[in-house]
C-alpha positions in Angstrom: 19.7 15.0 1.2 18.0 18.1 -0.4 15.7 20.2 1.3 16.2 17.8 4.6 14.8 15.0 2.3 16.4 11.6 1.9 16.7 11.7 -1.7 19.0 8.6 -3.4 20.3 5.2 -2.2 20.9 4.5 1.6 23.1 1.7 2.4 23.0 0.0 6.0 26.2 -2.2 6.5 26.8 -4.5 9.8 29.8 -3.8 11.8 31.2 -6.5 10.0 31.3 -4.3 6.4 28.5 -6.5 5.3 25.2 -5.0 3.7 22.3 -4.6 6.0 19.9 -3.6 3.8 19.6 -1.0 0.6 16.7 1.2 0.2 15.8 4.2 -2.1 14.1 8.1 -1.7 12.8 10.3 -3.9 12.4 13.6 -1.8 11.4 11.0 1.7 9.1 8.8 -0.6 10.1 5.2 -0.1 10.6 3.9 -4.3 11.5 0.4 -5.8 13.1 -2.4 -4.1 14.2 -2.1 -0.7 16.3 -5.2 0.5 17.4 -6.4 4.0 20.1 -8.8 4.4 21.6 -11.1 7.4 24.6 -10.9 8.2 26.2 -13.8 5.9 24.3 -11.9 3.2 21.4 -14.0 2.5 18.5 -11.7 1.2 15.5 -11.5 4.5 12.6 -9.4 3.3 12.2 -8.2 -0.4 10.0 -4.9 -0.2 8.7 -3.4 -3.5 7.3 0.5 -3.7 5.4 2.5 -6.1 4.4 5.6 -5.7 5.6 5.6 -2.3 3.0 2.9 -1.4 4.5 -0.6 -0.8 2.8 -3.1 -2.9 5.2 -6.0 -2.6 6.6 -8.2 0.2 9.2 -11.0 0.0 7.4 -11.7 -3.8 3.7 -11.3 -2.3 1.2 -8.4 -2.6 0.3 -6.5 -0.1 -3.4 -6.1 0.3 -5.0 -2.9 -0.2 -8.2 -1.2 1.0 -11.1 -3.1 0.3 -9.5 -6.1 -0.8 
């Protein structure tokens, strides 16, 4: 944290020790690939950001206004 920001990796495990999901901030803005997992690891929804607008999901775009 800085400044009460999220600013880095956050990891999200199961009570099992397994990864939940993995997501980055820069200063609270959502950046790159953010990845939720089930529980036997298995990769569920693949969300891509830039600029802190998410343009990616699971390999697809995500439709912007006027599109």
């Amino acid at each position: 944290m800085v400044d009460d920001k999220v600013d880095g990796d956050v990891v999200v495990a199961y009570p099992t020790g397994q990864v939940k999901s993995v997501k980055r901030y820069e200063l609270n803005v959502p950046v790159g690939v953010h990845t939720t997992y089930s529980e036997e690891g298995e990769a569920l929804e693949v969300m891509r950001y830039e600029g802190g607008e998410l343009v990616e999901v699971n390999g697809e775009p995500v439709p912007t206004e006027g599109d």
